[in-house]
C-alpha positions as CSV (number, residue, x, y, z in Angstrom):
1,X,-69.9,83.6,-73.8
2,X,-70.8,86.9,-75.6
3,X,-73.4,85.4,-77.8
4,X,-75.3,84.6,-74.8
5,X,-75.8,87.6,-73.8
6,X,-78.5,90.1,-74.7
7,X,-78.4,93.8,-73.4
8,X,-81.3,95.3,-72.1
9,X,-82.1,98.8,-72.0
10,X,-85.9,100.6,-70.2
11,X,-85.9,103.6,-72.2
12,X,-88.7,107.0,-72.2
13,X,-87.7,110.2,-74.4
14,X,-84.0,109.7,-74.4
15,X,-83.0,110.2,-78.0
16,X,-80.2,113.0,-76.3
17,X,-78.8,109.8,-75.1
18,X,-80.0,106.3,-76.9
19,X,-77.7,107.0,-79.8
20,X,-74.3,106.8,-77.9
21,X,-75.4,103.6,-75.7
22,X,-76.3,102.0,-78.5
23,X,-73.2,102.6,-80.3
24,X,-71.4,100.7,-78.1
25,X,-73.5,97.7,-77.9
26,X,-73.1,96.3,-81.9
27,X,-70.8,93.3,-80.9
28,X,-74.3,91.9,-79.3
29,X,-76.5,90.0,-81.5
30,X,-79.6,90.9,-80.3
31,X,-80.7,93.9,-78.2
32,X,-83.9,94.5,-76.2
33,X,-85.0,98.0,-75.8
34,X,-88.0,98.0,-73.4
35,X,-90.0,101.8,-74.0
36,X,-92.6,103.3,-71.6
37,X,-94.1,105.2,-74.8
38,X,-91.7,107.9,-75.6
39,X,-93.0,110.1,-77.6
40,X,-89.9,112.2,-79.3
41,X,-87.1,110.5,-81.6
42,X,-85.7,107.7,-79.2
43,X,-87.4,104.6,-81.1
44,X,-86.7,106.2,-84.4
45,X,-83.0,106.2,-83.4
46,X,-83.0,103.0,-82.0
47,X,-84.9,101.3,-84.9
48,X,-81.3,102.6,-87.3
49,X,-80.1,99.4,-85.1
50,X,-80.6,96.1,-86.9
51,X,-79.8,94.3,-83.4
52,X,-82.8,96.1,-81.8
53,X,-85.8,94.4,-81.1
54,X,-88.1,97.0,-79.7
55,X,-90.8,96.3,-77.1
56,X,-93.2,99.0,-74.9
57,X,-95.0,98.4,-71.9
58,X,-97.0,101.2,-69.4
59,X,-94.3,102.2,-67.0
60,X,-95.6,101.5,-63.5
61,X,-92.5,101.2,-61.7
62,X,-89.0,100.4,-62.6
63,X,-88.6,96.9,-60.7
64,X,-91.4,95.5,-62.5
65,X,-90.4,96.9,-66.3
66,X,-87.2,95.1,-65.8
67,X,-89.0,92.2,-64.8
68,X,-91.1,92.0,-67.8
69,X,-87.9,92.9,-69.6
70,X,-86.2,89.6,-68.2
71,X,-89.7,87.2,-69.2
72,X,-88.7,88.4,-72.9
73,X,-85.1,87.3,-73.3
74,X,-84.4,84.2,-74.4
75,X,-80.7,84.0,-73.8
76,X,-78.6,82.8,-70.7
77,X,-77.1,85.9,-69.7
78,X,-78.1,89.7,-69.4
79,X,-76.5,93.3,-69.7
80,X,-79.0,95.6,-67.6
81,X,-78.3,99.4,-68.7
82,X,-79.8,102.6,-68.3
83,X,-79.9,104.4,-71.5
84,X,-77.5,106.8,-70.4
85,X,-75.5,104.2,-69.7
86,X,-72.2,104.0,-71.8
87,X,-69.6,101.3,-71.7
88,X,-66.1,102.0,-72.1
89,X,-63.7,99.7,-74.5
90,X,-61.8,98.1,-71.3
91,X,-65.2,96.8,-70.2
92,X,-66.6,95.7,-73.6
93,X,-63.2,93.9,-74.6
94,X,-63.4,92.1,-70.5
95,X,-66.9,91.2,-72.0
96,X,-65.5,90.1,-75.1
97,X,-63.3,87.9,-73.6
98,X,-65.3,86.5,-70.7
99,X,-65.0,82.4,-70.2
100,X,-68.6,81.2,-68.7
101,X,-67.6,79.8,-65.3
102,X,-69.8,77.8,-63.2
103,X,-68.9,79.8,-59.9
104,X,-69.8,83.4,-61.3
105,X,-73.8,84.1,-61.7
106,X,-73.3,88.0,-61.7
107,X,-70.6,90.5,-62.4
108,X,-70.6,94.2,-61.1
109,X,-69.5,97.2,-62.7
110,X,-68.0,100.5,-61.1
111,X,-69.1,104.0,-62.5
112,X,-67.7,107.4,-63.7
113,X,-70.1,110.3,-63.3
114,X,-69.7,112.5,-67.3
115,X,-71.4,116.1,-66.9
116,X,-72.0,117.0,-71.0
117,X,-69.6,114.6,-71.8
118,X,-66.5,115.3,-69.2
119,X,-66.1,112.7,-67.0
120,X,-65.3,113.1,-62.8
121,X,-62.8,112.3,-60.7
122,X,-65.7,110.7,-58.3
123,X,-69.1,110.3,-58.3
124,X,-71.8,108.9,-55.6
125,X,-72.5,106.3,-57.6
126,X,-72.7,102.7,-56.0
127,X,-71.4,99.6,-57.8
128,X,-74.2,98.1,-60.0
129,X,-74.6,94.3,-61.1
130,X,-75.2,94.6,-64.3
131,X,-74.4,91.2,-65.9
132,X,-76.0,88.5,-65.0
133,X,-77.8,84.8,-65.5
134,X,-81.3,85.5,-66.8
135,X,-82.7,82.7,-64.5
136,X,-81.2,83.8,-61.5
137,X,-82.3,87.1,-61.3
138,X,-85.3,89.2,-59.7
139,X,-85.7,92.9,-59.3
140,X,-87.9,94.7,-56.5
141,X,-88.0,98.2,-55.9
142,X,-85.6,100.5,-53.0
143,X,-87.1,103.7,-53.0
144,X,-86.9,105.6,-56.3
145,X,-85.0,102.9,-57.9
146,X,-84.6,99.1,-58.7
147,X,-82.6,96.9,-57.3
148,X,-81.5,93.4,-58.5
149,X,-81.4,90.1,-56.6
150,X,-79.0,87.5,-57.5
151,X,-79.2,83.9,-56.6
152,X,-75.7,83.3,-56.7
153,X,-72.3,84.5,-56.3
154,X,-71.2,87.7,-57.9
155,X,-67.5,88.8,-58.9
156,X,-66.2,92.1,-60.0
157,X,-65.4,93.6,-63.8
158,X,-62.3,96.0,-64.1
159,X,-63.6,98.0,-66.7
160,X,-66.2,100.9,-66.2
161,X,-69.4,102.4,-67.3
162,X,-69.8,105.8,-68.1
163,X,-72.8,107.5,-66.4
164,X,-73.1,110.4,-69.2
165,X,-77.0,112.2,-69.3
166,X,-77.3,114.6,-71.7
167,X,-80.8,115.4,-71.1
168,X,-82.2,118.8,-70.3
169,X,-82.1,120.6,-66.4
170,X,-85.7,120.9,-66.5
171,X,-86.0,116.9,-66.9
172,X,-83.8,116.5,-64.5
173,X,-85.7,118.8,-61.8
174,X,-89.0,116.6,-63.4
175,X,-87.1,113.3,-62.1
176,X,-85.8,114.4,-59.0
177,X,-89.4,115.8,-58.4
178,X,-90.6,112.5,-58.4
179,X,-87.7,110.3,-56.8
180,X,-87.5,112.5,-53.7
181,X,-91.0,111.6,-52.6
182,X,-90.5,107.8,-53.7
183,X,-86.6,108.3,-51.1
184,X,-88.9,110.3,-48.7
185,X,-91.2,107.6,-48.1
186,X,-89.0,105.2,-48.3
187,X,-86.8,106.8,-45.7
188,X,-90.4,107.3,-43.1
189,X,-91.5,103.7,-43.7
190,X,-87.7,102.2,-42.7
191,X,-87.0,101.5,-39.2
192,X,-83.6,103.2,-38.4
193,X,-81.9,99.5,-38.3
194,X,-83.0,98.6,-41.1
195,X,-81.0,101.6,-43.2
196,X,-77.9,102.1,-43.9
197,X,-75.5,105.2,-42.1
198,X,-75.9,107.5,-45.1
199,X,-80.0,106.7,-45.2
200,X,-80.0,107.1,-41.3
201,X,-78.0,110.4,-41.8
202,X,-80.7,111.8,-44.6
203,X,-83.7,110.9,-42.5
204,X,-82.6,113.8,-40.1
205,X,-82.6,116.2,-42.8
206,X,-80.0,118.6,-41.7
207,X,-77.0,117.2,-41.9
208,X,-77.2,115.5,-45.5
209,X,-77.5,118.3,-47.7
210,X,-74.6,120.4,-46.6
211,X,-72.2,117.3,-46.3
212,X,-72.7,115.8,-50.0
213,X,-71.8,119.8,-51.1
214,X,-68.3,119.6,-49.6
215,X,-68.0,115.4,-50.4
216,X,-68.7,116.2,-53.8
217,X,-66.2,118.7,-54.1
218,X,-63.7,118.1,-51.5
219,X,-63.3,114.6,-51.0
220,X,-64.6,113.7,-54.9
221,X,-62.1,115.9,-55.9
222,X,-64.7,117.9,-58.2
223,X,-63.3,121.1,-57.4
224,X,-60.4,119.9,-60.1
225,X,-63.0,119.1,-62.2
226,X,-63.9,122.6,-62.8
227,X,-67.3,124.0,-64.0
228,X,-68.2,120.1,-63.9
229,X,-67.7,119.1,-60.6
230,X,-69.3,122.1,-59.2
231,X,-72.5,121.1,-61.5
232,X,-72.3,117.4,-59.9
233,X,-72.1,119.0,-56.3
234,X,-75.1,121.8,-56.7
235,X,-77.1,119.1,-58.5
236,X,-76.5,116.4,-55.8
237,X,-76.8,119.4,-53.0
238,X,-80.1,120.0,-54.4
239,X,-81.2,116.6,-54.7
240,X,-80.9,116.1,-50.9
241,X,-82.3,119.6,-50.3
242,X,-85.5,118.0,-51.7
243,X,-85.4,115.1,-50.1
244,X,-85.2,117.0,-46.7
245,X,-87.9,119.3,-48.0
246,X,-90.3,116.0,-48.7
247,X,-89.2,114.6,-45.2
248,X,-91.1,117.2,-43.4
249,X,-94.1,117.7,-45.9
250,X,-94.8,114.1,-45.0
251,X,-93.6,113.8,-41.1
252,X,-96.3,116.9,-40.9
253,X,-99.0,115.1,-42.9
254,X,-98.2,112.3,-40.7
255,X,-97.8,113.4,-37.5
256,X,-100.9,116.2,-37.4
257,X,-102.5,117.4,-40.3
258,X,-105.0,119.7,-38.5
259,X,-102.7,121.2,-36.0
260,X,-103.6,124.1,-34.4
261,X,-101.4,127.0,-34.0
């Protein structure tokens, strides 16, 4: 089954991290890196690859550059990754070793949060499909991010993927900056049923912030993790502190723009 699958990687200015994914990736034959135009070492890093095929579209929105992505790939199954996305050996020997069944159309993959390298005890991180028949695949956008459709039945991998990002704070703030107002409207143009408990609990703003501090740390167990964990549980605390922020710029704008005091 391995030489029927080709990873796929959406990449923009991530030499801090390209190099590491890649490394991991040299038992596939062929390897797609879709680029929004980067514009600092990543494609000169990923062109030291002789697997790499190298493609670049305008980034519009992330659903739609892994759709693209998919219309290129010629072979029956795909490995969707971030490219700060690292597998570990369990999950690329499971790969290794995978039988093509009939009955399986998708596998998902659980995730450890890395902060410079050292890796959590938890992480907010969902489980991801990340394997999967070309043909029966979609994406379409949630929010800030893309999500997946499978046509099918999906089963579960044992090994992991690392979640490391070793790009700078200020790119960081730069794409929180922008996901919090993709989440905020997101979150405004939702009816209540339609979201799940923890959406439901950040739409009311107050609540959210202080709770992912003290999940992070307490029930996480990232106060063990030392100066890590507190990063992960600031860094998260802040994410939904800017969420909440956006959430009442835009109930305002909605509400009354011109109201008088």
């Amino acid at each position: 089954m391995i030489e029927t699958i080709t990873p796929l990687i959406l990449t923009y200015n991530e030499e801090a991290n390209i190099q590491r994914v890649l490394q991991r990736l040299t038992w596939a034959k062929q390897i797609l890196v879709l680029d929004s135009f980067s514009d600092d070492r990543t494609l000169a890093i990923a062109a030291t690859f002789p697997q790499v095929s190298i493609l670049q579209r305008r980034f519009d929105c992330a659903a739609n550059q892994c759709n693209y992505g998919l219309e290129q790939i010629q072979s029956e199954w795909v490995l969707s990754l971030d490219a700060d996305y690292v597998l570990s050996d369990a999950l690329i020997q499971e790969i290794q070793t995978l039988v093509d069944s009939p009955l399986v159309d998708a596998y998902q993959v659980n995730f450890k949060y890395c902060v410079q390298g050292k890796m959590l005890r938890g992480t907010l991180l969902p489980t991801r499909t990340v394997l999967y028949r070309r043909a029966k695949a979609s994406y379409y956008t949630d929010g800030h991010t893309q999500r997946v459709r499978i046509e099918g039945t999906s089963a579960m991998l044992k090994g992991v993927i690392y979640h490391d990002d070793r790009k700078s704070l200020s790119r960081w703030l730069q794409s929180q900056d922008r996901y919090m107002i993709l989440e905020a409207k997101k979150l405004l143009s939702t009816d209540d049923r339609d979201l799940s408990w923890s959406d439901r609990l950040r739409k009311r703003k107050i609540f959210a912030p202080f709770l992912v501090f003290f999940y992070c740390l307490l029930l996480k167990g990232g106060i063990l993790d030392g100066w890590a964990g507190w990063h992960y549980a600031f860094q998260r605390t802040i994410a939904e502190l800017w969420l909440a922020i956006y959430l009442i710029d835009l109930e305002k704008l909605i509400d009354s723009p011109y109201e008088e005091q």
